[in-house]
MARLO-86767 format. One record per residue (C-alpha): x, y, z; residue in three letters; chain. Coordinates in pm, 1 decimal, m for minus. Each point is the difference from the previous one (the first is absolute). Layout:
R         u         v         w  code  unit
R         X         Y         Z   ALA     A
...
//
This chain:
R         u         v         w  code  unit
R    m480.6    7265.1   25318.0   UNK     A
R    m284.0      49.9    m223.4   UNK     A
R    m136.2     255.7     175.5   UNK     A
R     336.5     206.6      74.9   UNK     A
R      38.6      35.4    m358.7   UNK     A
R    m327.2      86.5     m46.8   UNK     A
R      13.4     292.7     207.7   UNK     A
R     306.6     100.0     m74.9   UNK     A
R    m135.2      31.8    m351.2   UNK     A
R    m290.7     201.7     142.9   UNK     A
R     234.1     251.0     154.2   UNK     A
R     198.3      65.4    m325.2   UNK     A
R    m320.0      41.5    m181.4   UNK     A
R     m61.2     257.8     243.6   UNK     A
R     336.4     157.4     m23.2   UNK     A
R     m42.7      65.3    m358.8   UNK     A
R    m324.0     138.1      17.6   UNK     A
R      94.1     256.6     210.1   UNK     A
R     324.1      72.1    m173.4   UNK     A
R    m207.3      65.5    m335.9   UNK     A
R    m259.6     190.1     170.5   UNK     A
R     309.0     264.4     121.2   UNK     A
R     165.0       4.6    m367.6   UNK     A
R    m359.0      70.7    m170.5   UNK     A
R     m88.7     321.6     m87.4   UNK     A
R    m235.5      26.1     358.0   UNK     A
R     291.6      85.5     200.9   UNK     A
R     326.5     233.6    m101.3   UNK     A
R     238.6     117.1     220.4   UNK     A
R    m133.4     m32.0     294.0   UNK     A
R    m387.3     120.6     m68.1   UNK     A
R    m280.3    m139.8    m122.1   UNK     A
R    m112.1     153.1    m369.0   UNK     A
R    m283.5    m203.3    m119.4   UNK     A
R    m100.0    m171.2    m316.3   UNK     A
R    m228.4     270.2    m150.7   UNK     A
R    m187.1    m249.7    m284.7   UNK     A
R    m125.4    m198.4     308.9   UNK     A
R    m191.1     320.1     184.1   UNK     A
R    m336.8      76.4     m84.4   UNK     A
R    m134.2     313.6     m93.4   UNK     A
R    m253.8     100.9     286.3   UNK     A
R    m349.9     168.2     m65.4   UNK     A
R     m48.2     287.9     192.4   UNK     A
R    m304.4      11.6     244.3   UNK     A
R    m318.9     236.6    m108.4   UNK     A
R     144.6     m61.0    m362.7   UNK     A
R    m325.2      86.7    m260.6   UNK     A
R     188.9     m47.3    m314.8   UNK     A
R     357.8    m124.7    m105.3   UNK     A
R     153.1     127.8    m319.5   UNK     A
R     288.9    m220.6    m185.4   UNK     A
R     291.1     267.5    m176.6   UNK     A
R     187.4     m73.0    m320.8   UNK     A
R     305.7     m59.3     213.7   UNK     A
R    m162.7    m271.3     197.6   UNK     A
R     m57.7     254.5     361.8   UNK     A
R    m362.5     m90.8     133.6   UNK     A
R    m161.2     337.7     121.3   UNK     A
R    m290.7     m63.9     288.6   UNK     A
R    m235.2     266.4       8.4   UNK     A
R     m86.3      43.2     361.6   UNK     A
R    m229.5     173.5     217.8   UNK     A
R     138.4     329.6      89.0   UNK     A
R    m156.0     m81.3     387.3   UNK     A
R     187.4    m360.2     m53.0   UNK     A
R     348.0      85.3     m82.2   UNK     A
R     304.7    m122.2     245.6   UNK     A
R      11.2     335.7     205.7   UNK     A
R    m266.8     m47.9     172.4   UNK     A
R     139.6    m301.5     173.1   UNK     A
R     212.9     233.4     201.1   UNK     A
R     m92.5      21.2     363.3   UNK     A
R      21.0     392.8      23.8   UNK     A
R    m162.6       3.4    m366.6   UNK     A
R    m343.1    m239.0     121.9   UNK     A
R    m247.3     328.7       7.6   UNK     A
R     207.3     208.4    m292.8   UNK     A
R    m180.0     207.2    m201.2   UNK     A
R     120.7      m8.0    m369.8   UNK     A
R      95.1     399.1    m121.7   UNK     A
R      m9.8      m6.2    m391.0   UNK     A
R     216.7     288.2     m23.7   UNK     A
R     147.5     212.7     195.4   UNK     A
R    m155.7     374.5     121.9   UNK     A
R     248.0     153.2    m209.9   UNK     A
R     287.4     m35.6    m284.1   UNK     A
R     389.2     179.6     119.0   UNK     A
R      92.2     200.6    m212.6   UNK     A
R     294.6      30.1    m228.5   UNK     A
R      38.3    m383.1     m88.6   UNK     A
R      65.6    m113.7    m342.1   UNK     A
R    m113.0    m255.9    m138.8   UNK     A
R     m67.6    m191.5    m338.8   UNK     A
R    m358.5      69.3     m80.5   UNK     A
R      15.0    m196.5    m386.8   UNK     A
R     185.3    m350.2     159.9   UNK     A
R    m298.9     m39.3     167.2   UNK     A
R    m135.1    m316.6    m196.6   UNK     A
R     355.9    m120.1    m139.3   UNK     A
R      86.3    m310.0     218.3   UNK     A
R    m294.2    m186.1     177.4   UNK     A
R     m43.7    m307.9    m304.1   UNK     A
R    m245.6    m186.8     186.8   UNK     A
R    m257.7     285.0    m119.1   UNK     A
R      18.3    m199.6    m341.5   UNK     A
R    m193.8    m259.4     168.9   UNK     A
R    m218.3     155.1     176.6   UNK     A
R    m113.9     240.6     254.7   UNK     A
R     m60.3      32.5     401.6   UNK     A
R    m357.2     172.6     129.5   UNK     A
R      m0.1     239.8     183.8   UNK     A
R     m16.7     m22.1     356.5   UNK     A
R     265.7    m305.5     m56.7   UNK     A
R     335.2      53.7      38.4   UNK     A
R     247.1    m244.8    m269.9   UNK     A
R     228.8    m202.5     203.0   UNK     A
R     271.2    m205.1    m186.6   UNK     A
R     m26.3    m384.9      80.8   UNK     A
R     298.4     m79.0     159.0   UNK     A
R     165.1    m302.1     141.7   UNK     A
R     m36.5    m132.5     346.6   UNK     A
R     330.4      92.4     127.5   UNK     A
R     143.5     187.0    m389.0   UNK     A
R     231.5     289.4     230.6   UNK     A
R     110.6    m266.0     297.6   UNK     A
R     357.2     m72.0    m177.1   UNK     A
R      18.2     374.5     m70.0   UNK     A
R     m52.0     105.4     378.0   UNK     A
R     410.0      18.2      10.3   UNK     A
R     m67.4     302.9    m245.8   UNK     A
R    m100.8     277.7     304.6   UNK     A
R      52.3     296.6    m116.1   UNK     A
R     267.7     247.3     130.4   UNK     A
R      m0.2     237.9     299.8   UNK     A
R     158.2     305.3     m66.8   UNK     A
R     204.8      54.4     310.9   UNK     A
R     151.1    m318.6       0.7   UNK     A
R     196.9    m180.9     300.4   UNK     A
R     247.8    m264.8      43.0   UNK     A
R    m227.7    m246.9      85.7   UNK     A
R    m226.7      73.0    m310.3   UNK     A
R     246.7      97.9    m244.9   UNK     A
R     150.6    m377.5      63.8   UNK     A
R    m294.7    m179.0     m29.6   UNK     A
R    m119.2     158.0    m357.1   UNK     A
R     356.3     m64.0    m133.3   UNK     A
R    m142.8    m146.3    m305.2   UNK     A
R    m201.5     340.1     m59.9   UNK     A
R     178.5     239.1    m186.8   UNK     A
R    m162.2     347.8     m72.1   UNK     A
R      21.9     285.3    m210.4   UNK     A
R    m230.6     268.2     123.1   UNK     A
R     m24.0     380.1     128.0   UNK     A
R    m221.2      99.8     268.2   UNK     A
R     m38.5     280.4     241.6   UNK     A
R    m100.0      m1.5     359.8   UNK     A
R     m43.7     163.5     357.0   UNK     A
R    m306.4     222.5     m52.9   UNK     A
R    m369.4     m92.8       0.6   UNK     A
R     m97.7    m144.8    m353.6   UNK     A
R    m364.4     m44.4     m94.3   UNK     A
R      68.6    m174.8    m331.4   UNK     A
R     210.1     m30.0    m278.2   UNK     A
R      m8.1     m60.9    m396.6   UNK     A
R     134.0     m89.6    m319.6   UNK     A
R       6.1     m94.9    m339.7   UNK     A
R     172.7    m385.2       3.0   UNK     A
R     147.2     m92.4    m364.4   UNK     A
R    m149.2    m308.1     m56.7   UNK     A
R     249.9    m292.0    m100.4   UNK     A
R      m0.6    m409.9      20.8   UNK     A
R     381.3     m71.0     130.3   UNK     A
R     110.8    m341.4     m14.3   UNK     A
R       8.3    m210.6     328.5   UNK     A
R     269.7    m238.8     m57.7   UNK     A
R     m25.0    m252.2     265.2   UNK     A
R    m313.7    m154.6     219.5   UNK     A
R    m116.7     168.4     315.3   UNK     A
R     182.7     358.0    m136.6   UNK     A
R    m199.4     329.8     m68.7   UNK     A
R      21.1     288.8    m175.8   UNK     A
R    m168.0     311.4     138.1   UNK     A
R     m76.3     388.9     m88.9   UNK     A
R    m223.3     214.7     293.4   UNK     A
R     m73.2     244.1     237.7   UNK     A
R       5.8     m58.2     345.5   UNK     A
R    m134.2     186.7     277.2   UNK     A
R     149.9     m79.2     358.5   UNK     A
R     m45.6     115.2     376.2   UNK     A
R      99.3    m130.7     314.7   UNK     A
R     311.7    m161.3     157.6   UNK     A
R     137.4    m374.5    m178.9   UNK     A
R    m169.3    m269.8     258.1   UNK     A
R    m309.8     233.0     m89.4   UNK     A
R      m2.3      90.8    m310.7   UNK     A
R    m292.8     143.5    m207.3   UNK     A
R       0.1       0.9    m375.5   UNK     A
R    m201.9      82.5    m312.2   UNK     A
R     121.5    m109.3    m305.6   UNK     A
R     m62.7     m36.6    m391.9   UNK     A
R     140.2     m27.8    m283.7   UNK     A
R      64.3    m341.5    m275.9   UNK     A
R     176.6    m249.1      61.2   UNK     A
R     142.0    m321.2    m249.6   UNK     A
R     m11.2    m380.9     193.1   UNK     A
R     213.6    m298.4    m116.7   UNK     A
R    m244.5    m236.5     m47.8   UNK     A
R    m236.7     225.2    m266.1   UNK     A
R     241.9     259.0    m146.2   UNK     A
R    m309.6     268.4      35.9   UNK     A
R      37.3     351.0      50.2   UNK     A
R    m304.9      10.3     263.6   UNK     A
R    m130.7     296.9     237.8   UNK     A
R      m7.0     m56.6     316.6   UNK     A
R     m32.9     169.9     372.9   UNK     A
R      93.3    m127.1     345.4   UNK     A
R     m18.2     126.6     361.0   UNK     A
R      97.8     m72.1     328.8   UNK     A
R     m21.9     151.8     354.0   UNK     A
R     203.5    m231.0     173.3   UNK     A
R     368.1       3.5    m196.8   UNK     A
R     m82.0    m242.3    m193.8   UNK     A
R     m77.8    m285.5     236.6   UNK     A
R    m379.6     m71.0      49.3   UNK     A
R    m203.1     245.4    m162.0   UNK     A
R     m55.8     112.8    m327.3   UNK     A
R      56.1    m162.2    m380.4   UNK     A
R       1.1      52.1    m342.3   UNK     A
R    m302.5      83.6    m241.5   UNK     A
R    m314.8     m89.7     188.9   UNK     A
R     133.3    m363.7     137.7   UNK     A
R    m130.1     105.2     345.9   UNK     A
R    m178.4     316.0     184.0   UNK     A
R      76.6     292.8     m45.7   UNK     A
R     m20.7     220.6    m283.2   UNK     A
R    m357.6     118.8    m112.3   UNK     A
R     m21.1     m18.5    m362.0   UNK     A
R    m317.4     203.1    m145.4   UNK     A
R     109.3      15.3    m370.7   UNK     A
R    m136.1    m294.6    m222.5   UNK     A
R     123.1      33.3    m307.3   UNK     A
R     433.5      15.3     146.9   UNK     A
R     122.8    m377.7     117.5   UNK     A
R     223.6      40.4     226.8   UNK     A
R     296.1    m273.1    m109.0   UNK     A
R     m80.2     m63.0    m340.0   UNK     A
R     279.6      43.9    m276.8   UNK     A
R      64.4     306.1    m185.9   UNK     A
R       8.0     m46.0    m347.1   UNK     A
R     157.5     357.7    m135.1   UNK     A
R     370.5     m74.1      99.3   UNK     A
R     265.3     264.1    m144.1   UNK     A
R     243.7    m132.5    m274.4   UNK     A
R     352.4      85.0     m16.8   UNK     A
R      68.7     299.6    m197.5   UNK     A
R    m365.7      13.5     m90.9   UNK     A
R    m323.5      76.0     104.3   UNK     A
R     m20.8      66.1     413.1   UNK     A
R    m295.7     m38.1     235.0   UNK     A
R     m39.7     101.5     350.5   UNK     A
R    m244.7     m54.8     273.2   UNK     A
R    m118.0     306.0     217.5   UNK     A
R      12.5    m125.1     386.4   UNK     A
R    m117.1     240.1     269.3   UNK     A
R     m75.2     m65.2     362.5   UNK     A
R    m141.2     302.2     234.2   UNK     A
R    m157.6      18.8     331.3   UNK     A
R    m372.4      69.2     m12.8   UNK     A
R    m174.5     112.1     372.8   UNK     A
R      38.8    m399.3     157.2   UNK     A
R      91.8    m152.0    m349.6   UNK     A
R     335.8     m54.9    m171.5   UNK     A
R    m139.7       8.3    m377.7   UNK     A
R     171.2    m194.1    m353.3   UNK     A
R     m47.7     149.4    m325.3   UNK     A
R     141.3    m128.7    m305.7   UNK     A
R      32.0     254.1    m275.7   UNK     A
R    m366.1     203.0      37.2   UNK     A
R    m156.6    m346.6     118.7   UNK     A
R     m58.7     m15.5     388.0   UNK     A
R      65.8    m361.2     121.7   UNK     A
R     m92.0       5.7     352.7   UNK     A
R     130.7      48.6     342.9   UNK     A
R     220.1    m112.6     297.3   UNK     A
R    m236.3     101.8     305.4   UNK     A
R     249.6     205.2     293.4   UNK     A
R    m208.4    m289.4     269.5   UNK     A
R     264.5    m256.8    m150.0   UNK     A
R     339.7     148.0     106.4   UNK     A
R     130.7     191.6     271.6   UNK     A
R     315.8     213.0    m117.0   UNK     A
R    m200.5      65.5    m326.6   UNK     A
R    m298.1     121.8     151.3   UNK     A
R      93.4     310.3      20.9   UNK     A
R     267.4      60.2    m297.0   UNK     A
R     342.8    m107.4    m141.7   UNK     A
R     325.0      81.6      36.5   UNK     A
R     222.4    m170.2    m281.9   UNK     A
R    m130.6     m23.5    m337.7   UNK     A
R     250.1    m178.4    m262.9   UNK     A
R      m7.9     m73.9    m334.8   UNK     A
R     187.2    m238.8    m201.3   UNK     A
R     111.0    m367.5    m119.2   UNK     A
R       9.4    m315.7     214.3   UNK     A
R     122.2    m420.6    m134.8   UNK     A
R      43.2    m287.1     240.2   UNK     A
R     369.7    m107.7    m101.6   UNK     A
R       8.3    m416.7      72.7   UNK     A
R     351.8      23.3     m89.5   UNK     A
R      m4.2    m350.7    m241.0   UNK     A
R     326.9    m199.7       5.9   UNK     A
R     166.7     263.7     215.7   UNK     A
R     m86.6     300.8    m244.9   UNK     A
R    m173.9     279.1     m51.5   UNK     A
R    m350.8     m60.8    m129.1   UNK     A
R     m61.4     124.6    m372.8   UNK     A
R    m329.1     119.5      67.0   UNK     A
R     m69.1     344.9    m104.1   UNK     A
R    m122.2     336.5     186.7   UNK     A
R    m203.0     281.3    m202.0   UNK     A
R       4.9     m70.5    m361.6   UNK     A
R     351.1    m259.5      62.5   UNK     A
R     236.7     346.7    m101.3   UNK     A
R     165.0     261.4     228.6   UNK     A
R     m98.8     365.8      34.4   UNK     A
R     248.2     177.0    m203.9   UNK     A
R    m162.0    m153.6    m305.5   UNK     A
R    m307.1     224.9      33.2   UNK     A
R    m346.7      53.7     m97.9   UNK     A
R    m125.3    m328.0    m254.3   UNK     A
R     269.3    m185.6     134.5   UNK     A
R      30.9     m12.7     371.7   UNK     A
R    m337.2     m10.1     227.1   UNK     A
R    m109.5     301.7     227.2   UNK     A
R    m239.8     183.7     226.3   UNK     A
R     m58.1     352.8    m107.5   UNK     A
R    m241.5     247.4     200.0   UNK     A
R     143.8    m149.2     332.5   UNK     A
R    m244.1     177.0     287.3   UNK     A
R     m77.4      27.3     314.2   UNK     A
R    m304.9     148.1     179.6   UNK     A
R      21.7     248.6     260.9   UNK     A
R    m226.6      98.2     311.8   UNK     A
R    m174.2     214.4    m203.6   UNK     A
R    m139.7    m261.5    m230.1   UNK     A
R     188.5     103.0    m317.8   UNK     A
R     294.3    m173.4    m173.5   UNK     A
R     322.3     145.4     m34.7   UNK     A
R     370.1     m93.4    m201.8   UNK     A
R     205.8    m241.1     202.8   UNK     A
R     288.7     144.9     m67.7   UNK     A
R    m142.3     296.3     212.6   UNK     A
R      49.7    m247.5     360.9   UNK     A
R     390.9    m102.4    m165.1   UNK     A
R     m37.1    m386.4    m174.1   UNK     A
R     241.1    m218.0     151.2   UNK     A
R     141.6    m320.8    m196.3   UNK     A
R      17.6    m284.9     111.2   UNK     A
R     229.7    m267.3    m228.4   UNK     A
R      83.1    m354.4     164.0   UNK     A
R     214.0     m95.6    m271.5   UNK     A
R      65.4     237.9    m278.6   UNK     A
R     204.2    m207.8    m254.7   UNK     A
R    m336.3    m211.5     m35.4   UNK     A
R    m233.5     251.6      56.9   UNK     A
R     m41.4     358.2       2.8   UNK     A
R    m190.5     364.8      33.3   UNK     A
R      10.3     339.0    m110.0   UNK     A
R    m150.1     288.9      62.4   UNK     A
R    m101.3     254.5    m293.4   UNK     A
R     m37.8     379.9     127.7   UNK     A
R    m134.9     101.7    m338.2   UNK     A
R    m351.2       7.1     166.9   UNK     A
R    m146.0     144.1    m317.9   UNK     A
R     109.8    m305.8    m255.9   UNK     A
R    m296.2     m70.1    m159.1   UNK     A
R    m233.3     125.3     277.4   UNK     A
R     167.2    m286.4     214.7   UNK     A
R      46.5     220.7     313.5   UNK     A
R     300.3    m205.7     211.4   UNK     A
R      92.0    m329.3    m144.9   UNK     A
R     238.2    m252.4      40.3   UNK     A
R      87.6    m319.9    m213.8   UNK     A
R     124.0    m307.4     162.4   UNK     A
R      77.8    m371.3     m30.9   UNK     A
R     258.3    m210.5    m163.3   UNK     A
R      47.4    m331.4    m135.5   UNK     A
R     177.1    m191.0     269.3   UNK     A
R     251.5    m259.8     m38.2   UNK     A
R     287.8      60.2    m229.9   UNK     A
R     321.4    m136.7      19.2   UNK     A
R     248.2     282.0      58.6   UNK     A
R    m245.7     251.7     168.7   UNK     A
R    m234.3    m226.2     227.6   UNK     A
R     145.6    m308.3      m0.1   UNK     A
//
């Protein structure tokens, strides 16, 4: 008798542990999200110094010859190029932003022939991989399963494309809820859904930090096995060592104030796909890595992206752009001015001139516009977009 009640005492033990495991804040709806305080911060391998930033970010300086892209199979016998054999022409670009947002520098400096790499948790993007950013021509299938996307962008397509740029306003949204984003970029896209190959930049804003951060990602696969964000696996070859790739930026714009903006161009190079922020070159996405993308692009878009969670039902109250729609204009809603693409020639050329397209998922939240004036304050084309999300009446 003793014994019956002992187990059955076992059992409910058991029963409530599991039960509080599924209610913690390890597991949510269905998918595991992690306890970020408990993760360490990993050191990267062929690390010669480590620099600690005001905000708390731990830079590793690492060997150029050590960094993760070189743990790609078709990347083993690389050789690094340090810039490319020549610049396109026609680009603009920020040339006196140069310095304005990399903090860390207040601590400290990386050698040359290292490369700074921010210290990043073990698995920091794994409750973010629902965040895959969005294919232009969009199916059924797709368009159903990135139902909590929503999207205001333009973008143009069906040519050959061999890079694109522009000047991002820089903002820090708020992301209301955990696991949601907030994201401003360019992406760069060839190659049919399963298959997918992208290039993208831009900054994004997490939950869990509330950071306006940099960031790139890429994958040649549609998002399945390859690729990643930053430098959290092979890949990209970063040969600048002064630009961290994922590190906040601390000039954000203010409403109705001053404005900042952050010059993002990608172009293809003879076998390399290079990144250049303003006048800075970052590094480069070697053609070996992708298939569609070896050779050149054919949708470029440019625009706004938040993961809605829908809370209690709801629309999520986390922001796009600067958190206000387009028609409030310049100071007051975000935007990307000097939106380009590059042609076969090698030279950049107005959007506008291949017909932007918009593309609005849900316009009472969120929203784009197109300005023709192409000579506003030496903006070329430029469009502001965003929006502030839930509001009782409008996006309910």
């Amino acid at each position: 008798m003793v014994n019956i009640i002992y187990n059955k005492l076992q059992c409910c033990i058991v029963l409530f542990l599991a039960f509080s495991y599924v209610l913690s804040d390890r597991f949510a709806i269905g998918r595991a999200i992690g306890t970020v305080k408990t993760k360490e911060f990993v050191k990267h391998k062929g690390t010669t110094k480590s620099i600690q930033g005001e905000d708390g970010d731990i830079i590793d300086c690492v060997d150029i010859y050590q960094q993760p892209a070189f743990n790609h199979p078709l990347l083993k016998n690389h050789t690094i190029q340090m810039k490319p054999s020549s610049i396109p022409g026609g680009v603009r670009v920020n040339s006196f932003q140069e310095k304005l947002f990399q903090g860390w520098h207040k601590s400290g400096q990386c050698p040359e022939a290292t490369i700074p790499i921010r210290r990043s948790q073990e698995d920091e993007h794994s409750r973010a991989m629902h965040f895959k950013p969005r294919r232009t021509q969009l199916n059924h299938s797709f368009a159903a399963y990135h139902k909590n996307h929503e999207y205001a962008t333009v973008y143009i397509n069906g040519d050959n494309f061999y890079g694109a740029s522009s000047s991002i306003n820089i903002w820090k949204p708020t992301v209301s809820y955990d696991g949601e984003i907030s994201i401003a970029q360019i992406w760069v896209v060839a190659g049919p859904d399963e298959l997918l190959n992208t290039m993208e930049a831009g900054w994004n804003v997490y939950s869990d930090d509330q950071k306006t951060r940099f960031f790139i990602y890429w994958t040649s696969d549609g998002y399945h096995e390859t690729g990643c964000y930053n430098l959290e696996c092979s890949g990209f070859v970063q040969t600048n060592n002064e630009f961290a790739i994922g590190s906040p930026i601390e000039a954000v714009s203010s409403y109705d104030s001053n404005q900042y903006d952050i010059g993002i161009t990608i172009y293809k190079n003879n076998e390399n796909w290079w990144l250049q922020v303003d006048d800075q070159l970052i590094g480069y996405w070697p053609q070996s890595i992708f298939t569609y993308l070896a050779s050149s692009a054919t949708t470029v878009d440019w625009g706004g992206e938040i993961y809605n969670s829908k809370p209690g039902g709801s629309h999520t109250k986390t922001q796009m752009g600067s958190g206000h729609f387009p028609d409030e204009g310049y100071g007051k809603a975000s935007y990307f001015r000097n939106i380009q693409y590059m042609d076969s020639t090698g030279n950049f050329r107005d959007a506008e001139d291949m017909g932007l397209v918009l593309y609005v998922t849900n316009p009472s939240c969120y929203n784009i516009d197109v300005q023709n004036d192409k000579d506003y304050f030496g903006n070329g084309t430029h469009v502001y977009f965003g929006g502030p999300g839930y509001s009782e009446d409008k996006c309910p």
